[in-house]
N, C-alpha and C positions, 0 to 999 in steps of 0.2 A: 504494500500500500504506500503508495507518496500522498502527501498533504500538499495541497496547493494553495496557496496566500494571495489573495486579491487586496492590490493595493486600490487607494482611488484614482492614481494616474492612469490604471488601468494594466500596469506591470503584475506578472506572475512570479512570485519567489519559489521552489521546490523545496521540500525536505522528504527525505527518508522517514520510515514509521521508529518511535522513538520507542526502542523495548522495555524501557524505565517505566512508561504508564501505559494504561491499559488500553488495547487494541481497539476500543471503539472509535470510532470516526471523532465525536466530541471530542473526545479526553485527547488523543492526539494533537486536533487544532489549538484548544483552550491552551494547552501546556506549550506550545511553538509561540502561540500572539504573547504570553505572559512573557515569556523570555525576549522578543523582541520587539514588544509595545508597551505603553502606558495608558491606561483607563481614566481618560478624563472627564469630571462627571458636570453637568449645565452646563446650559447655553447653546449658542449656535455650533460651537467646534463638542459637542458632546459622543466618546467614542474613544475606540481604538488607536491612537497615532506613533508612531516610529519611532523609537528612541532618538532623542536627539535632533527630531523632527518637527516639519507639520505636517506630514503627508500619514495622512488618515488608511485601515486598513479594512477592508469594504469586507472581510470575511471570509471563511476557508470552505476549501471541499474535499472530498478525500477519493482519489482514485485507485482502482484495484487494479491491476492486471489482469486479464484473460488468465484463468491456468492454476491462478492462485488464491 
């Protein structure tokens, strides 16, 4: 399984399935945006954004491979 990270520019990050936490789709993305995002909370910028950043992260999806 790879986790894929939508940013809001519209760019895709990858990662590998993390065998630290658990195999479901959630728990995979939740634990990827935490390590590299910050939850900011009111207001118009309310959300996900990049450490270090201001570019906002639109949310994850998790893909399988055929096979596996």
């Amino acid at each position: 399984m790879k986790i894929l990270i939508i940013l809001g520019t519209g760019a895709l990050l990858t990662f590998p399935m993390d065998e630290s936490v658990n195999p479901d789709c959630f728990s995979q993305g939740h634990a990827i945006l935490k390590k590299i995002s910050v939850y900011r909370e009111g207001g118009l910028n309310q959300g996900w954004v990049l450490n270090d950043s201001k570019v906002q992260v639109g949310g994850w999806y998790c893909h399988v491979s055929k096979g596996k």
